[in-house]
C-alpha positions in Angstrom: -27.8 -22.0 47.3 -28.1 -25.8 48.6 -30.8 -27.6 47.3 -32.0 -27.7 51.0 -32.4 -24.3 51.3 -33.3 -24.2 48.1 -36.2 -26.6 49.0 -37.3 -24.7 52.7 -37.5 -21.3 50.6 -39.8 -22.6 47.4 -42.0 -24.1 50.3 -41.6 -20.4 52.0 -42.9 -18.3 48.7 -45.4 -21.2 47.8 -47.1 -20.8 51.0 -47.1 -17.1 51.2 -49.2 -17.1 47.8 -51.4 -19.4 49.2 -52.3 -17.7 52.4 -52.3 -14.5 51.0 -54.7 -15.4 48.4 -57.4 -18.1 51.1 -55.4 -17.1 54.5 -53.4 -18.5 57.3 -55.8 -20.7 58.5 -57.8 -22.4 55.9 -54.6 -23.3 54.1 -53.2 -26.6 54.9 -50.0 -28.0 55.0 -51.1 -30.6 52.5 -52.1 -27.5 49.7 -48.6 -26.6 50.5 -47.4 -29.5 50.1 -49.2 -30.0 46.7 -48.3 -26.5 45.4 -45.0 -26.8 46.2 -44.5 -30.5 45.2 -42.2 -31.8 48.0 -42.8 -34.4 50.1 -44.8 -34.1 53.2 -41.3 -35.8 55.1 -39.8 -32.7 53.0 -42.1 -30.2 54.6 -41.3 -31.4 58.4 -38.2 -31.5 57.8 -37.8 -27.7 57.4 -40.8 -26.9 59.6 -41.9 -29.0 62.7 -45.3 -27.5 62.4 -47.1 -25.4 60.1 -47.1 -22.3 62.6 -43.4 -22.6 62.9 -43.4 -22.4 59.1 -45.8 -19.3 59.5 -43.2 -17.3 61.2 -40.3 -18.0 59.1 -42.8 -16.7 56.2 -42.8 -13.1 58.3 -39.0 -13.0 59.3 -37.4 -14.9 56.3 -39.9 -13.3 53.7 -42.2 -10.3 54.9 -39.4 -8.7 57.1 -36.7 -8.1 54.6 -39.2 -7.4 52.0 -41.1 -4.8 54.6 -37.8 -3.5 55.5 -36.6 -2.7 51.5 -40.2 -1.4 50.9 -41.5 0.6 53.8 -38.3 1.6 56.1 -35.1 2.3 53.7 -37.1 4.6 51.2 -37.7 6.6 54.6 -34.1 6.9 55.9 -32.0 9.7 54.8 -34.9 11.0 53.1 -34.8 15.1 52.3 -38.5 15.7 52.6 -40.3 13.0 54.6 -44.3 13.8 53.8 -43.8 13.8 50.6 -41.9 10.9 50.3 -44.1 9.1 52.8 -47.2 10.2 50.1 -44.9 9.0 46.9 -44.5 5.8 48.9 -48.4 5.3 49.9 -49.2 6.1 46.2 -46.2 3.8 44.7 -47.8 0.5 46.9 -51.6 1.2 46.7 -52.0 2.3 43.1 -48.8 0.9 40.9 -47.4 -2.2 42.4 -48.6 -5.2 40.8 -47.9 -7.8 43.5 -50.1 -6.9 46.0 -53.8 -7.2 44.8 -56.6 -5.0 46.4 -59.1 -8.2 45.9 -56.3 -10.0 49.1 -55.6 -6.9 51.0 -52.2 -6.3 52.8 -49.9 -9.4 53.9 -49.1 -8.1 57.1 -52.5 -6.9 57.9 -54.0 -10.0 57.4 -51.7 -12.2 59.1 -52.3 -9.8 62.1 -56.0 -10.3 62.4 -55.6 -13.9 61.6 -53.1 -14.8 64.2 -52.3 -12.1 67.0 -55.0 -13.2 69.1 -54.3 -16.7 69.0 -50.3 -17.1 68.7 -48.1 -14.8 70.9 -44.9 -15.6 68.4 -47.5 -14.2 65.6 -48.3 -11.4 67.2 -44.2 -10.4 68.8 -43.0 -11.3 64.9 -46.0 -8.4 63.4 -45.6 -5.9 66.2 -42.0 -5.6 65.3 -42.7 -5.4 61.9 -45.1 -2.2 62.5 -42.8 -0.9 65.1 -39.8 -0.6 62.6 -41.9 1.2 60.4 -43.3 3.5 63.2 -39.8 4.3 64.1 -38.7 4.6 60.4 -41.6 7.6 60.0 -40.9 8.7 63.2 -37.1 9.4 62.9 -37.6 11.2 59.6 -40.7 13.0 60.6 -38.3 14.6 63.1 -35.4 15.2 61.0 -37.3 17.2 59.0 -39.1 19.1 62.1 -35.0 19.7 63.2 -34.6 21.1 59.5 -37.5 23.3 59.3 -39.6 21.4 56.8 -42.8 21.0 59.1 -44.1 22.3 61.7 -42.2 22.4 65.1 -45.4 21.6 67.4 -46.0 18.0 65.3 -46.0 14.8 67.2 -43.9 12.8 64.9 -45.7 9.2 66.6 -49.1 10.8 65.8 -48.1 10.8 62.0 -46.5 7.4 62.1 -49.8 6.1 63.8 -52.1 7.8 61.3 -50.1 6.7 58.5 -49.6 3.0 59.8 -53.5 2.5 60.9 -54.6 4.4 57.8 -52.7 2.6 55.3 -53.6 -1.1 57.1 -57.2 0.3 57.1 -57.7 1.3 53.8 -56.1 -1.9 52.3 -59.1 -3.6 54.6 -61.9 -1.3 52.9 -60.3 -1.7 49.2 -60.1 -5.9 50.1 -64.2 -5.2 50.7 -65.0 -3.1 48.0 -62.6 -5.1 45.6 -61.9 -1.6 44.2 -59.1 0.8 44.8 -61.2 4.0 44.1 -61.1 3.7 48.3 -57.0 4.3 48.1 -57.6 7.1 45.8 -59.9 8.8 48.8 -57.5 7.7 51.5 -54.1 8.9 49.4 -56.5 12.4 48.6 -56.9 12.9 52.7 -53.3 11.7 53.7 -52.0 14.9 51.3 -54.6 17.0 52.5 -53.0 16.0 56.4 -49.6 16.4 55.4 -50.3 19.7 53.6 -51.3 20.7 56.5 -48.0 19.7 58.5 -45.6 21.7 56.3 
């Protein structure tokens, strides 16, 4: 890697910590610039402004991270429900990157800056829409196979899941507690049971 690039992405993962710990708009560029210890010529030299530097955190960081997490565990999957529930459980309870106490990346990046910046809002909605599809496709694989119920609208479980797993991360970022996942993740099997 170039030291240029090696530059744009330390100034990438030093901002994502930053806003996912204070949020997208009460961090400044000159925190950023602080944290990451490059020059504030440095900084606009990579990004012309700090929104511009905003979306390459989605599509150069969140996106392939989103897409290794939440969309190729889905694909080719033999039993989707359960591996959709195996999933939920994996990123709510055991992974150690994402705190409860800061909520979900995505999430909050949504509420911050959909309704003010459209390229915010196109960047997240494809984000969530890869995902839908992702939960959609398999949820009807396994309808095709047998595994659940014929008469299930696959987009109604991708929605459920999607809202309910952005929600919950919202209640548990209140609380500061993740006894709310353990209620959510308790109701999402009770759902899918009920799918099979």
């Amino acid at each position: 890697m170039k030291k240029s690039e090696a530059t744009r992405l330390n100034i990438l993962q030093k901002a994502f910590e930053l806003i996912y710990i204070n949020g997208y708009q009460t961090t400044s560029v000159d925190e950023i610039i602080a944290t990451t210890q490059v020059t504030k010529g440095a900084f606009y030299y990579h990004f012309k402004t700090k929104d511009e530097m905003g979306l390459a955190i989605i599509n150069e960081l969140m996106k392939p991270n989103f897409e290794n997490t939440f969309i190729k565990p889905l694909q080719g999957v033999e039993n989707p429900l359960d591996k959709i529930y195996q999933l939920m459980y994996y990123i709510l309870i055991e992974n150690d990157v994402l705190k409860v106490e800061y909520g979900c990346p995505a999430s909050n990046f949504t509420q911050e800056m959909a309704p003010w910046n459209v390229d915010f809002t196109k960047a997240l909605n494809e984000l969530s829409l890869q995902w839908e599809k992702a939960i959609i496709d398999s949820i009807e694989k396994a309808k095709n196979n047998g595994q659940i119920k014929p008469f299930v609208d696959a987009k109604e479980i991708a929605v459920f899941v999607i809202s309910g797993y952005w929600g919950v991360r919202n209640l548990g970022k209140l609380e500061n507690s993740k006894s709310v996942y353990l209620v959510y993740l308790k109701g999402l099997k009770s759902y899918f049971d009920s799918l099979k």
